[in-house]
C-alpha positions, 0 to 999 in steps of 0.5 A, spaced: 979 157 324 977 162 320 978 169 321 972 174 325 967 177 320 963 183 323 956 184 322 951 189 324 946 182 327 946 175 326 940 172 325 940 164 327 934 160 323 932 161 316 925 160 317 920 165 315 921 169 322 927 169 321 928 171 313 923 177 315 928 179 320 933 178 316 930 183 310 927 188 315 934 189 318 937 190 311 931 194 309 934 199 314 942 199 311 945 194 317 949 189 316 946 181 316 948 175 317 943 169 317 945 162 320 941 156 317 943 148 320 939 146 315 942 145 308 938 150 303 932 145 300 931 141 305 925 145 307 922 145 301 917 139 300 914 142 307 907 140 306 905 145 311 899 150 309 899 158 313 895 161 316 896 169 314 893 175 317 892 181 313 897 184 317 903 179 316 901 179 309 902 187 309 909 185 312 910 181 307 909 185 302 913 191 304 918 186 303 917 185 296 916 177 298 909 177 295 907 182 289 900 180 288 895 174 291 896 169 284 898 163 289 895 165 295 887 163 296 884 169 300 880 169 307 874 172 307 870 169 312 870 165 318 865 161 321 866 159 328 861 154 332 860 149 336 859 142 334 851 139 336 850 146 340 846 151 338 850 158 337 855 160 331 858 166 329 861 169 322 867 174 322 868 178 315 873 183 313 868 188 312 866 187 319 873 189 320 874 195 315 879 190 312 880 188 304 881 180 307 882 177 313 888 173 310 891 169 306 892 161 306 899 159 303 903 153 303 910 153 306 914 151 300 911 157 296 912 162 302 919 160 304 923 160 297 920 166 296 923 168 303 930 166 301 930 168 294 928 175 296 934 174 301 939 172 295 936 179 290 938 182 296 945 180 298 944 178 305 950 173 307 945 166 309 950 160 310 946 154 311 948 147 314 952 153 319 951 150 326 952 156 332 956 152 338 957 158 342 956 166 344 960 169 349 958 176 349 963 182 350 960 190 353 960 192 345 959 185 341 957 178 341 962 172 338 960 167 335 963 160 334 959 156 328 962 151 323 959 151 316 961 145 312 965 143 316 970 149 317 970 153 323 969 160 324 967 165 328 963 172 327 962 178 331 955 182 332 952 188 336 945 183 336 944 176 335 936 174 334 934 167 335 930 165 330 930 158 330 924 156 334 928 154 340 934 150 338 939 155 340 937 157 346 942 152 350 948 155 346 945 163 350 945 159 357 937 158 356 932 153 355 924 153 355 922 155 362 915 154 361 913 147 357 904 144 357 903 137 354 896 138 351 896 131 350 892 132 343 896 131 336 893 135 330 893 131 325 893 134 318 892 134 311 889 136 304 881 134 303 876 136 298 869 135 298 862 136 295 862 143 296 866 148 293 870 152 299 870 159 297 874 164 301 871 162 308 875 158 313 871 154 319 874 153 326 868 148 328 869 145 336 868 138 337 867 133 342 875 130 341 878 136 339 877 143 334 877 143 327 880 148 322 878 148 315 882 152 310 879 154 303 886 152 299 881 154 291 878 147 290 880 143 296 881 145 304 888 144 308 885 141 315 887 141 322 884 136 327 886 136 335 884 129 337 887 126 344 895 123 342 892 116 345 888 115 338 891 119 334 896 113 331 890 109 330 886 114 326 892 115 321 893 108 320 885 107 317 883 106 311 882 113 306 874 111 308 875 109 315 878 115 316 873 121 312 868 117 315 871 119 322 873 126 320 865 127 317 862 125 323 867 130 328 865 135 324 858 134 321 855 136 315 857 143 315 861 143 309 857 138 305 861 131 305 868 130 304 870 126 298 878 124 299 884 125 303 892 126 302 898 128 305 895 126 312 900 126 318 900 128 326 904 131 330 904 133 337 901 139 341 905 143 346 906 150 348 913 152 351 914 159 354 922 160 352 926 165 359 929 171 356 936 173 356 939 178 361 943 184 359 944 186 352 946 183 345 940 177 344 933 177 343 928 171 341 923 171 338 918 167 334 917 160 336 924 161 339 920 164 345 914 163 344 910 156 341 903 156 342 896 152 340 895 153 333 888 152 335 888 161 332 892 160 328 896 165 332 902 161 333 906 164 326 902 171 325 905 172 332 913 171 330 911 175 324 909 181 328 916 180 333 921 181 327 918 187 324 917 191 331 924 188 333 926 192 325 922 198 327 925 198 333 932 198 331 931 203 325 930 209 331 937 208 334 944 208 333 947 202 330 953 202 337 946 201 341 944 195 338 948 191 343 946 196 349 940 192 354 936 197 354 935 196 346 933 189 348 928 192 354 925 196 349 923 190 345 921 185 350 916 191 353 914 193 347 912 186 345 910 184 352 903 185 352 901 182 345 906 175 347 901 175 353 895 176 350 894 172 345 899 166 349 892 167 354 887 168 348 889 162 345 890 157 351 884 160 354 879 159 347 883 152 347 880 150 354 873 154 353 870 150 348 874 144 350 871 143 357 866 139 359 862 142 365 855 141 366 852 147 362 858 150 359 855 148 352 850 153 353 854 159 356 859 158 348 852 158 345 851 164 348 858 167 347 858 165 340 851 169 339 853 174 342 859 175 338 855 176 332 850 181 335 856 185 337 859 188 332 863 193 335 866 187 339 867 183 334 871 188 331 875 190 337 877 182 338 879 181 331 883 187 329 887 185 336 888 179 333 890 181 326 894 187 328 896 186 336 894 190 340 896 198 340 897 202 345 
C-alpha cells in the first residue's frame, strides 16, 4: 500500500459539480485532490444537453471555464403554457434585469473544458480511483482507494461527495427519501420548420411536460411520458415517433421534421441524509436528484460547490474538519435546497394533475404570471440565483 498523502479536501466524483468544487477550492490556495471512478474519456461522448442559468454561467466564468459564448446557444426567453388550455406566459431577461436567462450546453463541451481547467491548474485528479472507506479522526479523515489497481490512502481535513451519490454507503449514508415518479424522459436532438432562436418552451401536456432547448438550428428536447409506454415510443419508426411527439406538443413551434439521439431514462427524485459531526459534505446530485422538470437539478449543484468554496474561503484552513464548518454550509444551503426540491415537485404536480377545473385555475396562474411583472421577477431571479436572505 501506498504511503499517506494530505490534503487540504478531497473531492469524490469528477462531474461538473464536483470539478467546479475542485476549482473553487483551489482558487482559495487549499490543497486538492479529485477522485473520479470513471477513466478520463469515458464521459466524453455523453449526448446529454444543460440547461444553465446566468448564475451558473457566472460561476462558470469566474472559473476561466468559458471565456466567451462561441459554443453556447443563449437563452433568452422562455415560453411556458399549457397544451389545449388557454393561458401562457413568457419570461425574458429584460424581465429580470439580466443579459440572458441562460445558456444550452452540450455535456461533452462543458465537462472537458471543466478538466482541462483542472489540469492548467495543477489539481491532483485521479480517475479509475475507487474510494472504499473513510474513517474520520477529530482532526482529519482517512481514505483508502485503489487507483489502477494499487492501493493507497490519503488524509483530508474535508472530504466533498460529488458523485451523485455512489459513495454515500462508504460515510455510512444512503438516500433516505427515494419517489418513483413512474415517468421516463425521454431525450434528443429535433429540428423543425421554424427556426429556434433563443427562446425555450416548457409546454405541459396530457402525458407529461415537454421542454425544448433552442441548440442554433435544432432544440435538445425532454419529454415526460408514464414509463409504461416509454419503451414503445422509442422503438417507433423516426415517422411514428415525430408524429406522437407533434401531437403531445402541438403546432407551437411549426412542425418537426427529424429526429436523433433518442434515449430514455427514469425519473425519480432522491433526498440523501447528511453526515453527522464534521469533515464530509454532500453536495450536488449526491444530495439531492430532482425532477428535471425546471431544469434545476445541475444549476442547483452548481450553486452548492460555490457557497461551499465561499464558505471555506472565511476561515482557517484547521477548521475545515470542524462540525460547525459543515453546520454552517448545511443552514446556508438549506433553504435554497428546500425551496427549489418543493418548487420543482410542486410544479410537477400542478400541471400534471387532473381534477375537475384545475385547467382553468393553470390558465389563470400562467395569465396572472404575465400580468405581474414584478412577480414574475421576484419568482425568477429566485430560481437563477437562489433565494438571498
Amino acid at each position: 500500500m501506498v504511503s499517506e498523502i494530505h490534503y487540504d479536501v478531497v473531492v469524490i466524483g469528477a462531474g461538473p459539480v464536483g470539478c467546479v468544487t475542485a476549482l473553487a477550492m483551489n482558487k482559495l490556495g487549499l490543497s486538492v485532490a479529485v477522485l473520479e471512478l470513471q477513466p478520463q474519456k469515458s464521459e466524453m461522448s455523453d449526448g446529454r444537453t444543460l440547461a444553465l442559468s446566468w448564475n451558473s454561467y457566472l460561476i462558470l466564468n469566474r472559473l476561466k471555464v468559458w471565456s466567451s459564448d462561441e459554443e453556447q446557444f443563449p437563452i433568452r426567453r422562455i415560453q411556458i403554457s399549457d397544451r389545449g388550455h388557454f393561458g401562457k406566459s413568457v419570461v425574458s431577461a429584460s424581465d429580470v434585469q439580466l443579459p440572458k436567462l441562460g445558456f444550452v450546453v452540450r455535456y461533452r463541451d462543458l465537462l472537458p473544458r471543466l478538466r482541462k481547467q483542472l489540469n492548467q491548474q495543477k489539481v491532483k485528479t485521479l480517475f479509475q480511483a475507487s474510494a472504499n472507506s473513510i474513517e474520520k479522526y477529530k482532526d482529519h479523515s482517512k481514505i483508502t482507494l485503489e487507483n489502477n489497481g494499487i492501493s493507497s490512502e490519503i488524509t483530508t481535513r474535508l472530504v466533498v461527495m460529488a458523485d451523485g451519490g455512489q459513495s454515500l454507503n462508504i460515510a455510512g449514508l444512503k438516500f433516505k427519501k427515494t419517489v418513483n415518479h413512474g415517468h421516463d424522459a425521454i431525450v434528443g436532438i429535433i429540428t423543425g420548420e421554424s427556426n429556434p432562436s433563443d427562446m425555450a418552451y416548457e409546454r405541459f401536456t396530457q402525458t407529461g411536460p415537454i421542454a425544448l432547448l433552442p441548440r442554433g438550428g435544432e432544440y435538445a428536447f425532454v419529454w415526460s411520458v408514464p414509463s409504461s409506454e416509454s419503451g414503445d415510443l422509442l422503438n417507433q419508426p423516426e415517422e411514428q415517433f415525430l408524429e406522437a411527439f407533434q401531437n403531445a406538443f402541438g403546432d407551437r413551434c411549426g412542425r418537426f421534421t427529424s429526429i436523433r439521439e433518442k434515449r430514455a431514462y427514469s425519473l425519480t427524485t432522491r433526498i440523501a441524509e447528511q453526515p453527522s459531526g464534521g469533515g464530509i459534505v454532500v453536495i450536488g446530485n449526491a444530495s439531492q436528484a430532482l425532477h428535471p422538470i425546471a431544469a434545476q437539478g445541475l444549476n442547483l449543484g452548481l450553486r452548492d460547490a460555490w457557497d461551499l468554496a465561499e464558505l471555506c474561503g472565511g476561515i482557517e484552513t484547521e477548521d475545515l474538519v470542524s462540525g460547525n464548518t459543515v453546520s454552517r454550509f448545511r443552514k446556508k444551503r438549506r433553504w435554497d435546497r428546500l425551496q427549489t426540491a418543493l418548487f420543482s415537485a410542486g410544479l410537477n404536480r400542478f400541471f400534471s394533475a387532473k381534477i375537475p377545473g384545475i385547467s382553468g385555475v393553470r390558465g389563470l396562474g400562467l395569465l396572472g404570471l404575465d400580468l405581474a411583472p414584478l412577480a414574475k421577477k421576484i419568482i425568477m431571479r429566485q430560481l437563477i440565483f437562489g433565494p438571498k436572505l
